[in-house]
Gaussian input, Z-matrix of N, CA and C with variables (Angstrom, degrees):
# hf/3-21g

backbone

0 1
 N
 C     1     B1
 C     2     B2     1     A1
 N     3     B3     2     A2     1     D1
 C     4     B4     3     A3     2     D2
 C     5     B5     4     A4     3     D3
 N     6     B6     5     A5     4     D4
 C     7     B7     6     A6     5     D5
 C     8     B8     7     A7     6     D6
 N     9     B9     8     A8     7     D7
 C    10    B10     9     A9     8     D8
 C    11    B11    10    A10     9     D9
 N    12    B12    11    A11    10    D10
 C    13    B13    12    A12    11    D11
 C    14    B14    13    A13    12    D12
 N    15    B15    14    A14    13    D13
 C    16    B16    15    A15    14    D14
 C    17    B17    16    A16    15    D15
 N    18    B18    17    A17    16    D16
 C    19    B19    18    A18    17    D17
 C    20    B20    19    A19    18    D18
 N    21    B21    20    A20    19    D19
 C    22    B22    21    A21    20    D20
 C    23    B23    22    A22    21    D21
 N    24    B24    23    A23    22    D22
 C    25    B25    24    A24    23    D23
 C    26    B26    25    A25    24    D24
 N    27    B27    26    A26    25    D25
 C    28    B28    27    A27    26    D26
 C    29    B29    28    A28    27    D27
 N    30    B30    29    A29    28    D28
 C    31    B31    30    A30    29    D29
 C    32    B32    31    A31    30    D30
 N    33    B33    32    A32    31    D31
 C    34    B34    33    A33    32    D32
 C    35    B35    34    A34    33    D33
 N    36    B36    35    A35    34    D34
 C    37    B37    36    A36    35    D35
 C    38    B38    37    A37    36    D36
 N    39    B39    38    A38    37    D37
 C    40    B40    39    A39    38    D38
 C    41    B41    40    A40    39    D39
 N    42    B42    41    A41    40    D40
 C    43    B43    42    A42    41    D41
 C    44    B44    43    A43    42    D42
 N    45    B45    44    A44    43    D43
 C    46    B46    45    A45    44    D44
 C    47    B47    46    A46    45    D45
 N    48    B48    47    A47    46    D46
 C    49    B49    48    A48    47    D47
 C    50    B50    49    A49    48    D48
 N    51    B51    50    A50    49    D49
 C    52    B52    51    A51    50    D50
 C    53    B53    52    A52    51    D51
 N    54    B54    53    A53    52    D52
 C    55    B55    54    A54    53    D53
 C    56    B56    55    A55    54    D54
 N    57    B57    56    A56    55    D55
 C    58    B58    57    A57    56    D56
 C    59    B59    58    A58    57    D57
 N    60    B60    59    A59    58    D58
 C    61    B61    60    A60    59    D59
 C    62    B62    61    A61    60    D60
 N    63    B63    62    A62    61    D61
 C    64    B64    63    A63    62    D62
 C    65    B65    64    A64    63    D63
 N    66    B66    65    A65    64    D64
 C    67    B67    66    A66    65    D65
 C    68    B68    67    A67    66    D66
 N    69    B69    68    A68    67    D67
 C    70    B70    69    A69    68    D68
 C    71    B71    70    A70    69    D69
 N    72    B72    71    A71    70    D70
 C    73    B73    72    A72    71    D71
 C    74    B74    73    A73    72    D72
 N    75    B75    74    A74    73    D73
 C    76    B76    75    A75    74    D74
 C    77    B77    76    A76    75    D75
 N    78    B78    77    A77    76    D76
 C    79    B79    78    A78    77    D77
 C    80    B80    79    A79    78    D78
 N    81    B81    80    A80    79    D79
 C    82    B82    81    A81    80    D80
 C    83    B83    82    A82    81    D81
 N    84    B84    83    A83    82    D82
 C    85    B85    84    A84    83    D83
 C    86    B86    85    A85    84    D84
 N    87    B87    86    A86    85    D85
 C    88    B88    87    A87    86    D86
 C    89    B89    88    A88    87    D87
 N    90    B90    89    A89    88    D88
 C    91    B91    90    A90    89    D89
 C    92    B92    91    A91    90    D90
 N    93    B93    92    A92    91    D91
 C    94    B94    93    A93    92    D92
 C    95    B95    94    A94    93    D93
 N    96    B96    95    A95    94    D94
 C    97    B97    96    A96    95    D95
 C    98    B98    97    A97    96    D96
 N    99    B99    98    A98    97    D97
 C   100   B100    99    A99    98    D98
 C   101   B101   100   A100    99    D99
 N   102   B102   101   A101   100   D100
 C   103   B103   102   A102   101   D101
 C   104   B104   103   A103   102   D102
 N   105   B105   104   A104   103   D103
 C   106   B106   105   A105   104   D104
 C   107   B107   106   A106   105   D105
 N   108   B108   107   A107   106   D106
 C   109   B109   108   A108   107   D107
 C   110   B110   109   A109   108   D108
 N   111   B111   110   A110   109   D109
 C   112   B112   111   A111   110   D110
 C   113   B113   112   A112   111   D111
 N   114   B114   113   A113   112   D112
 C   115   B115   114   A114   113   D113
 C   116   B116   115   A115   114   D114
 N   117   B117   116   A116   115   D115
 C   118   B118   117   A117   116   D116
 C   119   B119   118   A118   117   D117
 N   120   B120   119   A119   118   D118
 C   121   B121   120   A120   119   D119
 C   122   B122   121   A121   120   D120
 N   123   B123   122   A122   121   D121
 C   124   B124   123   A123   122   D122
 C   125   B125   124   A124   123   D123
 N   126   B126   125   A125   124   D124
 C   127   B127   126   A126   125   D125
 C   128   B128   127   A127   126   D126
 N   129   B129   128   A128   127   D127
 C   130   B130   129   A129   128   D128
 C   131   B131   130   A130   129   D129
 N   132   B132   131   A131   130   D130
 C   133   B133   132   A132   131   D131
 C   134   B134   133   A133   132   D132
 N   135   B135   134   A134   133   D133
 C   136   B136   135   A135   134   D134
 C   137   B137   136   A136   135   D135
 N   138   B138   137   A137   136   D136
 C   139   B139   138   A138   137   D137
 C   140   B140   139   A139   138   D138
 N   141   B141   140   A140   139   D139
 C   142   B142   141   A141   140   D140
 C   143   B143   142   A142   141   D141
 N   144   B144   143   A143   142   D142
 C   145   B145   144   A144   143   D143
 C   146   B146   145   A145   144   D144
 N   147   B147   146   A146   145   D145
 C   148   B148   147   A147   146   D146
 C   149   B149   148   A148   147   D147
 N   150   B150   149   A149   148   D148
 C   151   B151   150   A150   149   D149
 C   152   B152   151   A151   150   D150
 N   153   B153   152   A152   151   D151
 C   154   B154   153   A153   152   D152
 C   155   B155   154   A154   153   D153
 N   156   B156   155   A155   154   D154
 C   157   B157   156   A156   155   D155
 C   158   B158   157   A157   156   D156
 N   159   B159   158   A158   157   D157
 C   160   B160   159   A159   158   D158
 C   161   B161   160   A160   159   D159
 N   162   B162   161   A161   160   D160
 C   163   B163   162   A162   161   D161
 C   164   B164   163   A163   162   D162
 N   165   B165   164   A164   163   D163
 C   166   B166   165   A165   164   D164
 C   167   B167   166   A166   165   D165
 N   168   B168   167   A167   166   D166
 C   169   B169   168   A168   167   D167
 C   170   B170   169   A169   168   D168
 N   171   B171   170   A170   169   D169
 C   172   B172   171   A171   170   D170
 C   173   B173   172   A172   171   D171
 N   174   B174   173   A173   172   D172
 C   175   B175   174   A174   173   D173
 C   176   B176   175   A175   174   D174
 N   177   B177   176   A176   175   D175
 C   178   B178   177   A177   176   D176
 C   179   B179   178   A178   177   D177
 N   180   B180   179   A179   178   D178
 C   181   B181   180   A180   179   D179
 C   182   B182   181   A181   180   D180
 N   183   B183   182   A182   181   D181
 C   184   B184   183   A183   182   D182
 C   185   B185   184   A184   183   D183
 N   186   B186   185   A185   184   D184
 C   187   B187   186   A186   185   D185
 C   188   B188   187   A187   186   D186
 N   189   B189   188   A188   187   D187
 C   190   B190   189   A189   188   D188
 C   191   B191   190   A190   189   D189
 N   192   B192   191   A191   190   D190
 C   193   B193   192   A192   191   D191
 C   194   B194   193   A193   192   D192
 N   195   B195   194   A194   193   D193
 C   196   B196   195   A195   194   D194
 C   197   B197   196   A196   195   D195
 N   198   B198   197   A197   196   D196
 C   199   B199   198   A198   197   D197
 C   200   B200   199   A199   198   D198
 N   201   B201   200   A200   199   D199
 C   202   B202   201   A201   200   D200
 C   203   B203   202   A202   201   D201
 N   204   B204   203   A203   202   D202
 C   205   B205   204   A204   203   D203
 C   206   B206   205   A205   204   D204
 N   207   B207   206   A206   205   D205
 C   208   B208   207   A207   206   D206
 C   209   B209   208   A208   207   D207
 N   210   B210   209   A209   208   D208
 C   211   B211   210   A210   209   D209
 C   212   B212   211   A211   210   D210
 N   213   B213   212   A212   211   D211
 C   214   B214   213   A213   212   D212
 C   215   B215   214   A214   213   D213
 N   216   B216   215   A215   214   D214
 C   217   B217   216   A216   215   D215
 C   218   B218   217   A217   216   D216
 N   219   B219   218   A218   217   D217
 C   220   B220   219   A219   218   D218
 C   221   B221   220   A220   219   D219
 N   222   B222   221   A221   220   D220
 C   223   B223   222   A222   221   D221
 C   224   B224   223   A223   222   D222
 N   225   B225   224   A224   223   D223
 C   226   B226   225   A225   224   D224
 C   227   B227   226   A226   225   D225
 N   228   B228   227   A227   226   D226
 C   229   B229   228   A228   227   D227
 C   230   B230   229   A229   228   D228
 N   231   B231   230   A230   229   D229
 C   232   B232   231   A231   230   D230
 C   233   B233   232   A232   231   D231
 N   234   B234   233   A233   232   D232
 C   235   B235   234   A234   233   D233
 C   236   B236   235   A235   234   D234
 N   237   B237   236   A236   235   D235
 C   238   B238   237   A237   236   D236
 C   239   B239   238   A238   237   D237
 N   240   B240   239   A239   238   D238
 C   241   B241   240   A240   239   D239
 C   242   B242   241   A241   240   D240
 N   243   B243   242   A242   241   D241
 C   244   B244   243   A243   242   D242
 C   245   B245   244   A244   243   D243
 N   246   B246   245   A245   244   D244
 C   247   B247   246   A246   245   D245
 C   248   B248   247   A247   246   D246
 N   249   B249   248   A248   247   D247
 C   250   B250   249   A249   248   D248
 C   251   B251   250   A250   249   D249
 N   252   B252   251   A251   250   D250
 C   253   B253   252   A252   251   D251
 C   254   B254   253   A253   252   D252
 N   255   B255   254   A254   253   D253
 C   256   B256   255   A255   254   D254
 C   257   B257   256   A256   255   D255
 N   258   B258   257   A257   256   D256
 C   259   B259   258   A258   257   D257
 C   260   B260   259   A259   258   D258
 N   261   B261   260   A260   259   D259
 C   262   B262   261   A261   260   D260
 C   263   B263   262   A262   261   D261
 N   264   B264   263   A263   262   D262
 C   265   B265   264   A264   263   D263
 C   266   B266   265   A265   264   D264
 N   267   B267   266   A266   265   D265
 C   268   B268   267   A267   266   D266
 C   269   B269   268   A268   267   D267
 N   270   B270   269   A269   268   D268
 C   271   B271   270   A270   269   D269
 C   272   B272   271   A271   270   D270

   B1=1.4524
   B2=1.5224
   B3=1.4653
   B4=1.3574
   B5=1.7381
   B6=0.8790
   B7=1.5850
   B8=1.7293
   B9=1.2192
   B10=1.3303
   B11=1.2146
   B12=1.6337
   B13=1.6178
   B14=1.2888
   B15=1.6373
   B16=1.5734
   B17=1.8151
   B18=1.8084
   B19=0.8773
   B20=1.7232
   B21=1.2470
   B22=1.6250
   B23=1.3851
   B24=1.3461
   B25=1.7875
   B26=1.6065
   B27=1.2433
   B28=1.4146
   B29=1.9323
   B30=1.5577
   B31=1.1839
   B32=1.6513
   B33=1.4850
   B34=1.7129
   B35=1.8954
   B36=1.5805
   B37=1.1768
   B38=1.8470
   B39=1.0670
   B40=1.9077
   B41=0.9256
   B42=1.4697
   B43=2.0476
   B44=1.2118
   B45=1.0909
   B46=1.6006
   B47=1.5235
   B48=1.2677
   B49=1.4276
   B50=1.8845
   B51=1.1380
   B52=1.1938
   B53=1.6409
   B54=1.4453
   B55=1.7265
   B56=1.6151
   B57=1.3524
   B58=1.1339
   B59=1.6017
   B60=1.1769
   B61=1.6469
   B62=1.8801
   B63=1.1981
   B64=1.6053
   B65=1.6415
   B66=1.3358
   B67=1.5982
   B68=1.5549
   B69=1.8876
   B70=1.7100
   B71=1.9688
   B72=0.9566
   B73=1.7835
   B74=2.1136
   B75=0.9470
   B76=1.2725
   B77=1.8012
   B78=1.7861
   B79=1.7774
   B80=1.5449
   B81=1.3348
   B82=1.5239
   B83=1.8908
   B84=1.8382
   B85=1.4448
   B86=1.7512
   B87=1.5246
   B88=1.8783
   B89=1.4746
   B90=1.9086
   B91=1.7684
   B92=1.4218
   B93=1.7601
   B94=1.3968
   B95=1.2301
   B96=2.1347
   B97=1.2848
   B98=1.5793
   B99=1.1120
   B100=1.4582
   B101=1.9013
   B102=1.3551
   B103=1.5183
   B104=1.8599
   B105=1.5201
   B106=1.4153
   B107=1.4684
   B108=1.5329
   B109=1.6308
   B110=1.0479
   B111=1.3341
   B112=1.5211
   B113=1.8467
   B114=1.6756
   B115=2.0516
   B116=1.7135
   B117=0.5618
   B118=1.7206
   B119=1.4330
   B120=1.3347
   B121=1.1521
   B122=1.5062
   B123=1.2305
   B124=1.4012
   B125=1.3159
   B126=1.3415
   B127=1.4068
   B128=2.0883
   B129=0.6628
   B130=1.7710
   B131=1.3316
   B132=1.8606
   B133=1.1175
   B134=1.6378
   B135=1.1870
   B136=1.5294
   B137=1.4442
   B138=1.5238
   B139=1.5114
   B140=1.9406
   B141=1.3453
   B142=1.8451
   B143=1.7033
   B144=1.5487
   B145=1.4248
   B146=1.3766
   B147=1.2387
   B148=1.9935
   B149=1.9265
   B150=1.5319
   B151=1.3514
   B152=1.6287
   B153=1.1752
   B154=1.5632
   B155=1.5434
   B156=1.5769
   B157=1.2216
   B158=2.1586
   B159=1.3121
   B160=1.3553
   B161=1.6537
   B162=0.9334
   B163=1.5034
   B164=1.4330
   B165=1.0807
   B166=1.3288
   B167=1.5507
   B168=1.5840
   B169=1.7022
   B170=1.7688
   B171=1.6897
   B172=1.2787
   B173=1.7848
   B174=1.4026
   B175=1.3569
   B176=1.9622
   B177=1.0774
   B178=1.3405
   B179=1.9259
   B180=1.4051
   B181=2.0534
   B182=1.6763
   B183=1.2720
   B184=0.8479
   B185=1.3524
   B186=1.5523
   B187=1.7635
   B188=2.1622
   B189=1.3975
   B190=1.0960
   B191=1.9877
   B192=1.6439
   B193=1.0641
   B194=1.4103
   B195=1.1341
   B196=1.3809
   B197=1.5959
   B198=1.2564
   B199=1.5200
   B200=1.6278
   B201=1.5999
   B202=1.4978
   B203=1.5630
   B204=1.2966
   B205=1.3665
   B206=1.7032
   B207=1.1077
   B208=1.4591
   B209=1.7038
   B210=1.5725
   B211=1.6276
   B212=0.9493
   B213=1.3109
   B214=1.3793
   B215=1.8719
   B216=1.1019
   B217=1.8488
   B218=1.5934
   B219=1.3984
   B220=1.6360
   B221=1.9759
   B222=1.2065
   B223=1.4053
   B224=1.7129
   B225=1.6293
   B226=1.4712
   B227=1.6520
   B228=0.9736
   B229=1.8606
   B230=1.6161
   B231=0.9714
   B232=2.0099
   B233=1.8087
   B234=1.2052
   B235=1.2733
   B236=1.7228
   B237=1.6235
   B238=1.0565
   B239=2.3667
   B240=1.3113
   B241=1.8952
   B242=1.4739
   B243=1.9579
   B244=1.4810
   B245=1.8052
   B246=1.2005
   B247=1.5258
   B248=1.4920
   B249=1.4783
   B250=1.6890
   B251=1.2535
   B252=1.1462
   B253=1.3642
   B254=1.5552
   B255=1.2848
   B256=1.6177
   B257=0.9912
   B258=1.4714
   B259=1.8705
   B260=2.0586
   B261=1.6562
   B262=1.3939
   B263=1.3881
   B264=1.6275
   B265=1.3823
   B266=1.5622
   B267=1.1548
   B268=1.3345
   B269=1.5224
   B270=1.4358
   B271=1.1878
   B272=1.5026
   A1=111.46
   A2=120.09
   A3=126.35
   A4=107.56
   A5=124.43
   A6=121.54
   A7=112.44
   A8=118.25
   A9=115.21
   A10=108.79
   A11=110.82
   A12=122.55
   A13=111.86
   A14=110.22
   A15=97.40
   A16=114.62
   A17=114.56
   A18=117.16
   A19=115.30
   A20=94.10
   A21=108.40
   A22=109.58
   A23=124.87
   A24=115.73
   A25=117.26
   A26=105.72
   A27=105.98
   A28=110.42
   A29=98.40
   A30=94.77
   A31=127.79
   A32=119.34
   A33=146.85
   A34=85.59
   A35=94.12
   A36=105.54
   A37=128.23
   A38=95.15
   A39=101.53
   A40=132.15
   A41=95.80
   A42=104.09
   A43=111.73
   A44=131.67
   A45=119.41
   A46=109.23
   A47=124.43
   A48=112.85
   A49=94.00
   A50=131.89
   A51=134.34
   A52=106.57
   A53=105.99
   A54=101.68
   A55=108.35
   A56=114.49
   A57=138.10
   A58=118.55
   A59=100.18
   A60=112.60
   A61=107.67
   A62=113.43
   A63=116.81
   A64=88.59
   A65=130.28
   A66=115.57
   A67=119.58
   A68=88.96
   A69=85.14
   A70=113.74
   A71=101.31
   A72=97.82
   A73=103.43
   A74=112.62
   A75=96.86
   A76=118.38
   A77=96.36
   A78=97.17
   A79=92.15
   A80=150.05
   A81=151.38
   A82=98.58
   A83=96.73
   A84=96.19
   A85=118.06
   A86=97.37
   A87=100.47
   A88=118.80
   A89=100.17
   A90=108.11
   A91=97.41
   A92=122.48
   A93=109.94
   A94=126.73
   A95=106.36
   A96=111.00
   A97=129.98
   A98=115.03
   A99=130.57
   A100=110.01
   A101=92.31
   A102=113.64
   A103=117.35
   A104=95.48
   A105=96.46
   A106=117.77
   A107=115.22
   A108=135.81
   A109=106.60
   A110=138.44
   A111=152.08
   A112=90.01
   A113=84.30
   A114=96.39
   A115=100.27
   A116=142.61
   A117=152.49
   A118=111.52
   A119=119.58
   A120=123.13
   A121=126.96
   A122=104.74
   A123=125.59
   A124=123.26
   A125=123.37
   A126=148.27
   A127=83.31
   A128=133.97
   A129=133.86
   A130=119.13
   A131=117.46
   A132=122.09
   A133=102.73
   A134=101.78
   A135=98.66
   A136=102.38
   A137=109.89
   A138=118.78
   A139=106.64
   A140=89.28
   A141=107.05
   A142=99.48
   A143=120.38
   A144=106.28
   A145=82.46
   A146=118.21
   A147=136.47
   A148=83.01
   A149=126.05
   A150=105.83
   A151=128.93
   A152=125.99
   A153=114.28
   A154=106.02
   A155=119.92
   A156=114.96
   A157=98.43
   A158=107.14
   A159=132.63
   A160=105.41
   A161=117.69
   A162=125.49
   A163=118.39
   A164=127.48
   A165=135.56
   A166=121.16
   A167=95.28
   A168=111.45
   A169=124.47
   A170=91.78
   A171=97.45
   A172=118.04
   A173=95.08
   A174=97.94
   A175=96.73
   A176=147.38
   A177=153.75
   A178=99.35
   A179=109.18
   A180=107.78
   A181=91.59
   A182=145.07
   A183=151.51
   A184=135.66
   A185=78.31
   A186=111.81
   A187=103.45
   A188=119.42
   A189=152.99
   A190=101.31
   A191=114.55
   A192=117.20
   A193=121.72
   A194=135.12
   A195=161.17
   A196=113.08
   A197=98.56
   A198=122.48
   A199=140.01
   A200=95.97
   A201=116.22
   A202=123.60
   A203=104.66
   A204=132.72
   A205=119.92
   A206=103.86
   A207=137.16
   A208=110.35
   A209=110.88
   A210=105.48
   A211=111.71
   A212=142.38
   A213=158.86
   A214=105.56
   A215=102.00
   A216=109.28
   A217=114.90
   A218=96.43
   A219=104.39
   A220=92.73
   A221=122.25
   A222=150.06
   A223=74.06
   A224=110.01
   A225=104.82
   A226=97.86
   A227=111.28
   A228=105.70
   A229=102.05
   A230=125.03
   A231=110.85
   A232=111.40
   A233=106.46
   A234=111.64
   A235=101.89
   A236=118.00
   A237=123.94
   A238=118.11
   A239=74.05
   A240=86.01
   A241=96.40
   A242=96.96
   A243=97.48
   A244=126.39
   A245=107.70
   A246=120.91
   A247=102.38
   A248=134.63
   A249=122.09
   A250=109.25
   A251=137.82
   A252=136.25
   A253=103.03
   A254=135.14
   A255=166.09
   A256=116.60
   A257=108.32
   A258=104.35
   A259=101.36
   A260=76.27
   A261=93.48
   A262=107.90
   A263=115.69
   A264=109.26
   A265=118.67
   A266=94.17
   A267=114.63
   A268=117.56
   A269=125.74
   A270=128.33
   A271=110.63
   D1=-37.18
   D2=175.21
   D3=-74.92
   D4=2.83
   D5=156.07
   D6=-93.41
   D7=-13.49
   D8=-166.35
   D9=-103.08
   D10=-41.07
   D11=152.38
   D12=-29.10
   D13=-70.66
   D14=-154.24
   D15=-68.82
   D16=-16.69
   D17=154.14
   D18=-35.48
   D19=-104.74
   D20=170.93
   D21=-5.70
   D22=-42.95
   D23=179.66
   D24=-78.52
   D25=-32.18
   D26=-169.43
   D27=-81.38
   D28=-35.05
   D29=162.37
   D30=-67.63
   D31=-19.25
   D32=143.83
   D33=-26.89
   D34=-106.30
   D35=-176.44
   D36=-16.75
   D37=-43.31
   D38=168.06
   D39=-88.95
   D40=3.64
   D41=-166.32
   D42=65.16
   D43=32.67
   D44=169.45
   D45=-103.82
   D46=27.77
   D47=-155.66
   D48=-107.02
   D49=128.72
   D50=-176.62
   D51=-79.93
   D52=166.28
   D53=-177.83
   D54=-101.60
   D55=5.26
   D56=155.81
   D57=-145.32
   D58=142.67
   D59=-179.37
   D60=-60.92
   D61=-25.97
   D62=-172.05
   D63=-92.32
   D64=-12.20
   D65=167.83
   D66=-107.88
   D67=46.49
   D68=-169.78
   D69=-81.21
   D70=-175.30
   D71=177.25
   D72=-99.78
   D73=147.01
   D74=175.66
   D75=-40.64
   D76=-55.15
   D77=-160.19
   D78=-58.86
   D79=-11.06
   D80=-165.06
   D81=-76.41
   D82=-59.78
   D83=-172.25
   D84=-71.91
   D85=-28.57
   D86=178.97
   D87=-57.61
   D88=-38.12
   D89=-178.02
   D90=-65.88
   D91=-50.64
   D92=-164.78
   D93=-51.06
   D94=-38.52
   D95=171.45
   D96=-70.30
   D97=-25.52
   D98=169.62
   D99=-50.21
   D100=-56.07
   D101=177.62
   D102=-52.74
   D103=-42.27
   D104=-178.06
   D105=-99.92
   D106=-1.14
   D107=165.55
   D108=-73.99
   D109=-39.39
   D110=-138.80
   D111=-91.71
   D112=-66.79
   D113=-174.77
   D114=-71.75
   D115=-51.83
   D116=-150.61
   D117=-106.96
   D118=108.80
   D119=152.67
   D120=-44.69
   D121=-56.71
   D122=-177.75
   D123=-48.03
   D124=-15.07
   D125=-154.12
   D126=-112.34
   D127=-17.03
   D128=173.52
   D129=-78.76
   D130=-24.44
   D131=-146.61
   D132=-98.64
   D133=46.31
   D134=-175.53
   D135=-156.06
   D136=159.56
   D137=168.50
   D138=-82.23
   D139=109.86
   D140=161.29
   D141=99.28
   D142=-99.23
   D143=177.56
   D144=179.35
   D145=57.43
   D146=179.73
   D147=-83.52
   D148=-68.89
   D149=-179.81
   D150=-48.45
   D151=-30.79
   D152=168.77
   D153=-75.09
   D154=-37.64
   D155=-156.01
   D156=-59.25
   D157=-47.09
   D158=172.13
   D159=-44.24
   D160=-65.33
   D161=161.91
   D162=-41.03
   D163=-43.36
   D164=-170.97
   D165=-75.86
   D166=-42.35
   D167=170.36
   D168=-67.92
   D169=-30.32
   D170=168.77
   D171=-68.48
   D172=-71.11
   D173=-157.98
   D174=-87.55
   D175=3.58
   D176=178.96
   D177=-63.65
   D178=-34.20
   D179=-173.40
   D180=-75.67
   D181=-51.82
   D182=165.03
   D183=-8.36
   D184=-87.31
   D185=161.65
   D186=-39.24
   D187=-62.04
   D188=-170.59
   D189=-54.40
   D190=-54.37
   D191=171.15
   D192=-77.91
   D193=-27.49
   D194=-178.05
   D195=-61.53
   D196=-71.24
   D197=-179.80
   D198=-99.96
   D199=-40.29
   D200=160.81
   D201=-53.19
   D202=-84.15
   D203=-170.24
   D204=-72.05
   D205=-16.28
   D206=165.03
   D207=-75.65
   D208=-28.93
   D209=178.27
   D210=98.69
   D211=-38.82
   D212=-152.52
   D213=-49.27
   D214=-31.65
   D215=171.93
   D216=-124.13
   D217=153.85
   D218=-173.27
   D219=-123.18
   D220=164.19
   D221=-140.94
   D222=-94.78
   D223=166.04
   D224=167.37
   D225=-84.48
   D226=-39.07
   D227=179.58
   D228=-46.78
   D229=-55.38
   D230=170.67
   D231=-42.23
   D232=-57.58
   D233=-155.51
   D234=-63.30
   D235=-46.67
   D236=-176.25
   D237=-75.70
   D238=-8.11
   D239=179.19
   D240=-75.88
   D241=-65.69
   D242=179.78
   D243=-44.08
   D244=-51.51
   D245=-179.80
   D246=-54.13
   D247=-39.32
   D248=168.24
   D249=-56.89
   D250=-62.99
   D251=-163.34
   D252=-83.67
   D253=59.67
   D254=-157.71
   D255=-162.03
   D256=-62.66
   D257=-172.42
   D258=-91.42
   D259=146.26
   D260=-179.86
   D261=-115.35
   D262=127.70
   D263=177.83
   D264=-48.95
   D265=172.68
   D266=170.19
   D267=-71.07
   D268=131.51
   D269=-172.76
   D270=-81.17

């Protein structure tokens, strides 16, 4: 689950994260499956990627209530706005 999480955030971070897993964008579901092929064998043992996709629907509301909706992450456009108004030139 902690491989699928950190998925789920980074796609957060890029805005690719759907408000449901069945309204994902393709490049959202290919990274997830890549991600869980990479760690997981088990995630190979099928025709197409019906086991992550299955995986994803389950535990993706979760992931979504837990971490999402809770606040717990900001967009990279926050993180990188905030981080300009941080650095101070050089004197």
């Amino acid at each position: 689950m902690s491989a699928a999480k950190q998925a789920w955030n980074e796609l957060y971070h890029i805005q690719l994260d759907p408000s449901l897993w069945t309204k994902k964008t393709p490049k959202a579901a290919s990274y997830l499956a890549y991600i869980m092929k990479t760690g997981f064998d088990e995630f190979w043992y099928c025709d197409g990627d019906w086991k992550v996709e299955r995986f994803a629907i389950i535990k993706y509301p979760d992931w979504c209530h837990d971490v999402r909706e809770l606040g717990c992450l900001t967009h990279m456009s926050d993180i990188l706005f905030s981080c300009f108004f941080q650095i101070t030139p050089p004197s």
